[in-house]
C-alpha positions as MATLAB code, in Angstrom:
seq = 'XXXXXXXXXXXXXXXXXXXXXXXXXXXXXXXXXXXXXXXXXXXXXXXXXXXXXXXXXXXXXXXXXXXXXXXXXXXXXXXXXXXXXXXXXXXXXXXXXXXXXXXXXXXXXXXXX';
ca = [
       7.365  -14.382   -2.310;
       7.204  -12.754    0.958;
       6.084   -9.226    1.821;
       6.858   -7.027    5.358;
       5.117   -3.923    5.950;
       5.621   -1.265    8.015;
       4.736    1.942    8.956;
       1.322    2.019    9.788;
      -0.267    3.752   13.036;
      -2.572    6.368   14.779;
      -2.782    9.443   13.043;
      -4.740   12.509   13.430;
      -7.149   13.671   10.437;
      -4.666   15.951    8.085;
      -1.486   14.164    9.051;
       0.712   11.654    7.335;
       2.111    8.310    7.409;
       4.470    6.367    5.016;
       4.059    2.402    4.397;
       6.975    0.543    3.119;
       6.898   -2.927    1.729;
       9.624   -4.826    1.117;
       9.404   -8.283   -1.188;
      11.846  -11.380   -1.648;
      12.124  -14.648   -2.699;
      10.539  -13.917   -6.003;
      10.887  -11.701   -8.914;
       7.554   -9.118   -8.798;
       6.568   -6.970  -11.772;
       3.924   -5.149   -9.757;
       3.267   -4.173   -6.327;
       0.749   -2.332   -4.037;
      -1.588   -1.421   -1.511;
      -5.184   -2.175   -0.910;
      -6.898   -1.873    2.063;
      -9.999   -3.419    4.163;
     -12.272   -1.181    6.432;
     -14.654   -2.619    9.193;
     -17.153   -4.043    7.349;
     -16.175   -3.501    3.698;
     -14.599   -5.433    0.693;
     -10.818   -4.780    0.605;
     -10.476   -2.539   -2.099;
      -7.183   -0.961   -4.179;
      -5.209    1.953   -3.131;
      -2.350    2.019   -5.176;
      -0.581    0.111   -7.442;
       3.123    0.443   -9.060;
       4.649   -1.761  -12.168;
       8.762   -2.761  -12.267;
       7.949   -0.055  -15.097;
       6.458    2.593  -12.979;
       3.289    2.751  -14.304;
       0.596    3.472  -11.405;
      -2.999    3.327  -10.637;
      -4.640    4.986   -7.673;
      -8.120    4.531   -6.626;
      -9.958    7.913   -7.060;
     -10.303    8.303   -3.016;
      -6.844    8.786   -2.834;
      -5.870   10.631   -6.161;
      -3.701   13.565   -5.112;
      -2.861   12.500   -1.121;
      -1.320    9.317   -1.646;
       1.611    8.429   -3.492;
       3.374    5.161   -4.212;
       6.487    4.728   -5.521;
       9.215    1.786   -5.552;
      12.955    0.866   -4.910;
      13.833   -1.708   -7.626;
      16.762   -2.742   -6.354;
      15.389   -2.926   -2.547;
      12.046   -4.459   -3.618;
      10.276   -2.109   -2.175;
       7.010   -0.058   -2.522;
       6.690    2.780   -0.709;
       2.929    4.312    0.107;
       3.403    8.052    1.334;
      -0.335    9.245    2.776;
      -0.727   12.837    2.798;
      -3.770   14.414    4.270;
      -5.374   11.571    5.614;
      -8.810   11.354    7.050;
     -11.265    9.411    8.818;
     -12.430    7.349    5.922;
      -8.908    6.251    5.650;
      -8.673    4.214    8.458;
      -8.468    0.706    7.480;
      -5.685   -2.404    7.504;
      -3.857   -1.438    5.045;
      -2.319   -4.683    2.600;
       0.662   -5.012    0.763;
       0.513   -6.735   -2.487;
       2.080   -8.228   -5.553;
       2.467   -9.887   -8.226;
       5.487  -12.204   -9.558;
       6.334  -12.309  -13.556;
       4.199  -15.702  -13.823;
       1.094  -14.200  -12.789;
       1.116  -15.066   -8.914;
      -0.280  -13.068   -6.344;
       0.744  -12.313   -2.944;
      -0.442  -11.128   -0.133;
       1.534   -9.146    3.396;
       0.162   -9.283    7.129;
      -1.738   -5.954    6.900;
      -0.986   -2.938    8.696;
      -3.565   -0.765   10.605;
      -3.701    2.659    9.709;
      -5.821    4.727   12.006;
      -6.930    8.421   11.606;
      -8.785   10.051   14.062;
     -10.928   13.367   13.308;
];
């Protein structure tokens, strides 16, 4: 499987920015985002099942939203109200029917105050 992302950038502190993701060569039940700050352990943002069942990570409960094109492969990660601690390289991820998991080239997302 092979992930491209887009859509990351330089934001300023209350603004937005979409990620998309798109997958192929491989058929993925889930797909996500996690992210890695200067310094820290990459840690989850969002994930989305073929299903559309979803889990955020409490930081971003209620500003972030991820949601998915089936037919496109594609997860989409719409950041609303972003701030400082949001800057990070930001991953796409996910995971094939057999239990594989794969990783995209990250994206930075950058949010100045």
């Amino acid at each position: 499987v092979q992930l491209q992302a887009s859509g990351g950038g330089l934001v300023q502190a209350g603004g937005s920015l979409r990620l998309s993701c798109v997958a192929s060569g491989g058929s993925v039940r889930r797909m996500g985002w996690y992210r890695q700050a200067p310094g820290k352990q990459r840690e989850l943002v969002a994930t989305m099942t073929v299903i559309g069942s979803t889990n955020y990570a409490d930081s971003v409960k209620g500003r972030f939203t991820i949601s998915r094109d089936n037919a496109k492969s594609t997860v989409y990660l719409q950041m609303n109200s972003l701030k400082p601690e949001d800057t990070a390289v930001y991953y796409c991820n996910a995971v094939t029917v057999w239990g594989l998991e794969y990783w995209g080239e990250g994206t930075q997302v950058t949010v100045s105050s």
